[in-house]
C-alpha positions as MATLAB code, in Angstrom:
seq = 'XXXXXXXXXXXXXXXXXXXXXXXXXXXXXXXXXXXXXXXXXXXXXXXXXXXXXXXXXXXXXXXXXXXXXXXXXXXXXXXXXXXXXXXXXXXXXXXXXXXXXXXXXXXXXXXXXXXXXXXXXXXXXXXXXXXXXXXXXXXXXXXXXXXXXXXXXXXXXXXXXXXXXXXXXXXXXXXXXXXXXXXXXXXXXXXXXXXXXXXXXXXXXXXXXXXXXXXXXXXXXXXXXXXXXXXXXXXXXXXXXXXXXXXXXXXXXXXXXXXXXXXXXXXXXXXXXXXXXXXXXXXXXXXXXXXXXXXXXXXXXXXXXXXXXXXXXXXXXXXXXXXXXXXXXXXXXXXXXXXXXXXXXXXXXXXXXXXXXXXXXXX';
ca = [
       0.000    0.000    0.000;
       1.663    3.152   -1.054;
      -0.807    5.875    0.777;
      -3.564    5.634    3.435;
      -5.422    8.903    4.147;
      -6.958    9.368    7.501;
     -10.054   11.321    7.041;
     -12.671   12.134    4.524;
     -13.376   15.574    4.613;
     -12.435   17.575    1.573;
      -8.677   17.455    1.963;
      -8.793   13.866    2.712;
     -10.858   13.431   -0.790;
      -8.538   15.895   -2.854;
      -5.417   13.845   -1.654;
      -7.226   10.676   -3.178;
      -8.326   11.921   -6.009;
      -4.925   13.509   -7.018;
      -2.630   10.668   -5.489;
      -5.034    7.877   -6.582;
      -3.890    9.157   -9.939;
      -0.485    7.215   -9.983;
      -0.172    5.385   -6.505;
      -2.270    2.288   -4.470;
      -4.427    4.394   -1.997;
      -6.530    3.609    1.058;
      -8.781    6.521    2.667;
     -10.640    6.209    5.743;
     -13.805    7.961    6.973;
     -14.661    7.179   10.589;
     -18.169    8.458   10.503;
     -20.998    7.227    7.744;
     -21.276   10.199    5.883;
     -18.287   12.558    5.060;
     -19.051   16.720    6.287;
     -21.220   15.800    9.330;
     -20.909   17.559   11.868;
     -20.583   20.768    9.308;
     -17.972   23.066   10.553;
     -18.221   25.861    7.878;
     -19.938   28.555    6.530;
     -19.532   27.429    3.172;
     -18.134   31.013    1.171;
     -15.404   30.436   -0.939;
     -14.110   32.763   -3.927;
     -15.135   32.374   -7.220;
     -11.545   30.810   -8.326;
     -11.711   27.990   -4.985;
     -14.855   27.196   -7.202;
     -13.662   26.770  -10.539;
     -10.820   24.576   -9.120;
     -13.466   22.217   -7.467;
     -15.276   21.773  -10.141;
     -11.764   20.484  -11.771;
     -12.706   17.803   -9.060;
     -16.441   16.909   -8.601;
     -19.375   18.243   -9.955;
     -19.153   21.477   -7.372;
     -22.209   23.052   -9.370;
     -24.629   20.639   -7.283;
     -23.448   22.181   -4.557;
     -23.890   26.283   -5.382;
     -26.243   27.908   -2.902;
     -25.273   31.535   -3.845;
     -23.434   33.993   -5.669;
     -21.711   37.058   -3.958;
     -20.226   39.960   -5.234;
     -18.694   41.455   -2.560;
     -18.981   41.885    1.426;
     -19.784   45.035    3.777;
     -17.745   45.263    6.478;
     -19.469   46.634    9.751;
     -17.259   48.882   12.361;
     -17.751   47.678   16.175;
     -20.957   50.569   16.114;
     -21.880   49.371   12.909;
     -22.036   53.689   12.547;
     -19.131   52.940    9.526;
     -20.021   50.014    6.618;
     -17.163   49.454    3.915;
     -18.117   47.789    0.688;
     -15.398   45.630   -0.836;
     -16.644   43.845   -4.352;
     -15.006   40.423   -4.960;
     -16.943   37.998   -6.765;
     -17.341   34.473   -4.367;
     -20.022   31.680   -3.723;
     -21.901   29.868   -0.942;
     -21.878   26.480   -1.485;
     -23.813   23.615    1.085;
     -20.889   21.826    2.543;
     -22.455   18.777    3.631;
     -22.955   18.042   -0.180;
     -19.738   18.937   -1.641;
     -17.824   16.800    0.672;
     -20.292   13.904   -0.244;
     -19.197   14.766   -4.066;
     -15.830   15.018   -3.717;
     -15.626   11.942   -1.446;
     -17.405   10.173   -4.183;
     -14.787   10.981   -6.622;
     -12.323    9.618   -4.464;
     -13.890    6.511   -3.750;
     -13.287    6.165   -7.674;
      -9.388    6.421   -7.441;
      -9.171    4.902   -3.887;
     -10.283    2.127   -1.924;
     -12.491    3.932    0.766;
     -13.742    2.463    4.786;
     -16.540    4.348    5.699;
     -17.073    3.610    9.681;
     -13.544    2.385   10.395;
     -11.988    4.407   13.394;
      -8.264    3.683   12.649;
      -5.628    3.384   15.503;
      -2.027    2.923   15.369;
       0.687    0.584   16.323;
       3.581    2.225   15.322;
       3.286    2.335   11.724;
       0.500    0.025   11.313;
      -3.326    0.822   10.725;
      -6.114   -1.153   12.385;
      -9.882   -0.294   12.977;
     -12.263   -3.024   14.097;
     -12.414   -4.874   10.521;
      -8.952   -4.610    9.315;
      -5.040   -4.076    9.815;
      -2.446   -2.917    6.949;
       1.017   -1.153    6.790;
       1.132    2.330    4.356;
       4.326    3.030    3.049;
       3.098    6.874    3.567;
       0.295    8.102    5.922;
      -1.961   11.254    5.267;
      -3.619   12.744    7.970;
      -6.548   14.166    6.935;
      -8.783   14.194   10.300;
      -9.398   17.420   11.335;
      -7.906   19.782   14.587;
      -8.449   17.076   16.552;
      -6.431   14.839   14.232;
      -4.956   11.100   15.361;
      -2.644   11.071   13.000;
      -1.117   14.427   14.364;
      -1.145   13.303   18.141;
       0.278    9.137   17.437;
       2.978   10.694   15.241;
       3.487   13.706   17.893;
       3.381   16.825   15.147;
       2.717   20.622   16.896;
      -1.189   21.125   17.884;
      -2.723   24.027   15.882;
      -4.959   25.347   18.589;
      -8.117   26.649   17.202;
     -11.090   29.073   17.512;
     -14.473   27.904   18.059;
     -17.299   28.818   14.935;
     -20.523   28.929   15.988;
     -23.547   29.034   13.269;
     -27.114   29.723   13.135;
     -29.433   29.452   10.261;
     -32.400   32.393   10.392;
     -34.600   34.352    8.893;
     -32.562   37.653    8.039;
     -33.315   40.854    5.861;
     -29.619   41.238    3.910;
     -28.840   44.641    3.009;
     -28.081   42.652   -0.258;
     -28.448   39.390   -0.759;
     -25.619   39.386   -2.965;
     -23.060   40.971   -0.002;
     -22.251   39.053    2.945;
     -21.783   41.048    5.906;
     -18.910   40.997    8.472;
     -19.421   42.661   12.119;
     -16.045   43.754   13.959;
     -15.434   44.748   17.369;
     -14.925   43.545   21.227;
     -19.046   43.161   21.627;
     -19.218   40.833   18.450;
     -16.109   38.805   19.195;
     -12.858   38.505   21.087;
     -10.318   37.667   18.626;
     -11.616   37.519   15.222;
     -14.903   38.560   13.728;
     -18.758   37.760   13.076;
     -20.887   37.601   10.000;
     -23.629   36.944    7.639;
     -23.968   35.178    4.806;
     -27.312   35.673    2.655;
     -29.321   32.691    1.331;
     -32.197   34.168    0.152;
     -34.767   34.756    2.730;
     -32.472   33.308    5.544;
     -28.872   33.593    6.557;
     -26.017   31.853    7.993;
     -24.984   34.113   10.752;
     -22.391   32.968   12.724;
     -19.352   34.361   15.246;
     -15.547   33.068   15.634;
     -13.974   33.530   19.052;
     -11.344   32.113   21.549;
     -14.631   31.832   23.920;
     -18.448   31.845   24.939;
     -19.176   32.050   20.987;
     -22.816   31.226   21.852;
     -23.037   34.781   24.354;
     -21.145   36.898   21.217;
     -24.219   35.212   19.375;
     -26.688   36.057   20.854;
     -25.534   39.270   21.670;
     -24.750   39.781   17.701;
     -28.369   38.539   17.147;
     -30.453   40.803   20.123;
     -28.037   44.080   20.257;
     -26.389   44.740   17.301;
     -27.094   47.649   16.141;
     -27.852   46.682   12.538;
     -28.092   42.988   12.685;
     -31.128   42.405   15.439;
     -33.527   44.412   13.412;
     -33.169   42.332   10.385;
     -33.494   38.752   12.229;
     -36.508   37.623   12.271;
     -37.881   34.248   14.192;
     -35.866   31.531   15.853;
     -32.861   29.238   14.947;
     -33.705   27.153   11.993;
     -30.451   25.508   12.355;
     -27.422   25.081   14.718;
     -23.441   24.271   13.836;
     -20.783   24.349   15.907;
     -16.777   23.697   14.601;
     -13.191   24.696   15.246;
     -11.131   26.636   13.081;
      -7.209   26.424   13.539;
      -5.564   28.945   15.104;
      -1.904   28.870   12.925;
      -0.037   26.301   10.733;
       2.473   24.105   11.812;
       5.266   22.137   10.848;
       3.392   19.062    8.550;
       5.831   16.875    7.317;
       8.133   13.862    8.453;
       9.792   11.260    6.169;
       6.992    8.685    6.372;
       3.837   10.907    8.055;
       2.193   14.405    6.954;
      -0.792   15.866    7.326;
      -3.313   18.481    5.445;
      -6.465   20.733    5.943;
      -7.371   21.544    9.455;
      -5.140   19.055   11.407;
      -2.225   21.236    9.859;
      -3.501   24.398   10.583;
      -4.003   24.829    6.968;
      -6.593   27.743    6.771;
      -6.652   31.222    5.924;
      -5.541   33.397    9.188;
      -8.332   36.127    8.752;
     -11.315   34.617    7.634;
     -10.579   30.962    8.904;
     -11.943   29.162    5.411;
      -9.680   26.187    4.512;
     -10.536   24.979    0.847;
      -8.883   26.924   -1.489;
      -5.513   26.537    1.091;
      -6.314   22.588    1.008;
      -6.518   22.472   -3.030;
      -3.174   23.952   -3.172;
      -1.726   21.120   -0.428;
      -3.337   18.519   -2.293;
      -2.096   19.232   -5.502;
       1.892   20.263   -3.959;
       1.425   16.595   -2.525;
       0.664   14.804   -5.577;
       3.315   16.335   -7.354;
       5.938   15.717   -4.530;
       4.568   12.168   -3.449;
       6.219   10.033   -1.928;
       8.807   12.444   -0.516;
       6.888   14.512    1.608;
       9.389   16.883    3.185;
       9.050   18.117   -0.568;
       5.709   18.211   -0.244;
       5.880   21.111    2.893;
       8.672   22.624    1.085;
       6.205   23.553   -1.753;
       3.648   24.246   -0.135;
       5.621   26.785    2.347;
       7.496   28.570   -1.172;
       3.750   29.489   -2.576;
       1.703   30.275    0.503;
       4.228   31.511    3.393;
       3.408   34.760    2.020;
      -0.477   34.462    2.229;
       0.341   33.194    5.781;
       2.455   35.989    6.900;
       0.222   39.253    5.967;
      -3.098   37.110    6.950;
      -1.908   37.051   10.807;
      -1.246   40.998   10.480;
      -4.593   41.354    9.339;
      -5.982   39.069   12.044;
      -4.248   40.839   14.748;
      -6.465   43.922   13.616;
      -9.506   42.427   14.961;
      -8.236   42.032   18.236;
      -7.770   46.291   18.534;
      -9.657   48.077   20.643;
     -12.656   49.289   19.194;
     -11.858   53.306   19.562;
      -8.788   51.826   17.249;
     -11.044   50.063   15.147;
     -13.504   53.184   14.395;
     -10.974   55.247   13.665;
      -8.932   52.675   11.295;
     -12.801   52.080    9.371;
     -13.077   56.084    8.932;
      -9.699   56.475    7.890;
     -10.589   54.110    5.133;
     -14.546   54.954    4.458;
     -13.893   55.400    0.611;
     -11.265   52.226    0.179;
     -11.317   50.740   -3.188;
     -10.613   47.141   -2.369;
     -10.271   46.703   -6.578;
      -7.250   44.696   -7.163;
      -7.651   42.580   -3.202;
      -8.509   39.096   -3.433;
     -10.208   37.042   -0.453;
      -7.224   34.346   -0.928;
      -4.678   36.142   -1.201;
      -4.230   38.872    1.387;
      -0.652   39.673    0.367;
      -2.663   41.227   -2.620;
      -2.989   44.539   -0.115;
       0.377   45.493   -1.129;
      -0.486   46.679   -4.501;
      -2.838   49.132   -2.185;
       0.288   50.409    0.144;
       0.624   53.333   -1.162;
      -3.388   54.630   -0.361;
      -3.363   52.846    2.624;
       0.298   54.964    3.847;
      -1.542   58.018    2.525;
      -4.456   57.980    4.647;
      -2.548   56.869    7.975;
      -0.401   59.996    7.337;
      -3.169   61.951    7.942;
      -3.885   59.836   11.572;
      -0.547   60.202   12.962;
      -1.627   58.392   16.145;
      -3.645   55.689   14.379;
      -0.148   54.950   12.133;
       1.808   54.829   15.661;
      -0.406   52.282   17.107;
      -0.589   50.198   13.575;
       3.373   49.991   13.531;
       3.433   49.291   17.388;
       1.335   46.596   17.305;
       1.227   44.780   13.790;
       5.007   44.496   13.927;
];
């Protein structure tokens, strides 16, 4: 056996499908159905979704189209528009289509809880050796703890499907500020006459919630009714080192998401496809993966560190920046902000105070 993947989620299946290719794979799926529990909101951009459908037939899954996002300061009193075309897509459906792609290139358990012995795989119907393991299960990975990689840590997501007015149900919205969250941000993502409207935090995501929902000064006029639907997930908290000569793992369980929004897929394609073309050396595999997206991973903690600013900081940073053309910025790539240096330096020059506290405490 040249691979077995631990894990069925989407990185899982894109490892399959790509290393299935060329090499004799196993994949396991400990639960019946891959993407149960769901652990995301399901917004990805517009090229994430042309590269899935590379993979599966992603179309089945397409709940929405977006053209952009308003972003909310912490007394919702300042709303910035950024266009960026992107799509919702239902995630417990395009990990059952992507997993069924990979059960084409792979032999696939469904049910089968693996545990190790060393090197060797059993669950309660089988035992083989890998030449190469994948670990593919999540922040709360196996394969990461037997094989003793560095833990991730991770923010809990919390999720609730309602009834919510969108100021356009083309533009999700995004809610900053200490009331909202304590470390990252909250949002809204329009499906017609409902929403997904959910909060990331370090902790009590269900009080930011429901304070989001009751007090916001935007948001708790336009929800209307009660919870039509409840998720709760974690999100990694950083990437880590992924790779040893026999063991590596992708997605979540390597901390493999984007710092500032915390959505993994279009990060995971990448892996998956740096791993097919490195297989079987896999300290390749994390070198080329770290020489495309270090980058990306470097400017998306400095913008993540903004949300954690107080919110007089915050208010002034959103009116410094009220008429922002976010032209040219793409929700994958957040080293694309350089390209807007020179407007951003302009307008801090004109905040003296603000700019002192930026350089203080983004570097």
């Amino acid at each position: 056996m040249d691979a077995a993947i631990v894990g069925g989620g989407p990185a899982g299946s894109l490892a399959a499908i790509l290393l299935g290719k060329r090499y004799d794979v196993v994949l396991f799926e400990e639960h019946q159905t891959p993407g149960f529990p769901v652990q995301c909101a399901g917004l990805i951009s517009d090229n994430c979704y042309r590269k899935l459908k590379e993979y599966c037939n992603a179309k089945k899954a397409l709940e929405n189209r977006v053209k952009g996002a308003f972003f909310f300061s912490p007394s919702a009193s300042v709303a910035l528009e950024g266009r960026g075309e992107a799509v919702v897509v239902e995630r417990k459906l395009l990990d059952a289509l992507l997993f069924e792609k990979a059960a084409e290139r792979a032999d696939v358990f469904v049910k089968e809880k693996v545990k190790f012995y060393g090197f060797k795989i059993r669950t309660s119907l089988r035992g083989l050796l890998a030449e190469k393991i994948i670990g593919a299960d999540g922040v709360n990975s196996t394969v990461s703890r037997h094989f003793k990689f560095p833990k991730p840590g991770f923010f809990t997501a919390v999720q609730a499907e309602m009834r919510f007015e969108a100021l356009d149900e083309e533009y999700v919205e995004l809610y900053f500020g200490e009331k909202w969250s304590d470390s990252f941000f909250a949002y809204a993502i329009p499906l017609g006459d409902t929403a997904r409207i959910g909060v990331v935090s370090r902790s009590n995501p269900m009080q930011y919630l429901k304070n989001l929902v009751e007090k916001h000064p935007s948001v708790s006029g336009r929800v209307k009714g009660s919870v039509i639907e409840l998720n709760i997930g974690a999100i990694p908290e950083r990437l880590v080192k992924f790779s040893k000569e026999k063991v590596a793992l992708i997605g979540d369980s390597a901390g493999m998401v984007k710092p500032y929004t915390g959505g993994g897929l279009y990060y995971l394609l990448v892996a998956a496809e740096k791993l097919a073309e490195s297989f079987p050396n896999l300290r390749e595999y994390e070198k080329r993966y770290l020489s495309e997206m270090k980058n990306e991973y470097r400017f998306g903690y400095l913008v993540r560190k903004l949300y954690s600013f107080p919110d007089e900081k915050l208010e002034q940073l959103f009116s410094a920046m009220s008429d922002f053309d976010f032209a040219g910025v793409h929700m994958d790539s957040p080293s694309t902000l350089i390209r807007k240096v020179t407007d951003v330096s302009l307008r801090l020059l004109k905040r003296p105070s603000l700019a002192f506290y930026l350089l203080k405490n983004l570097i």
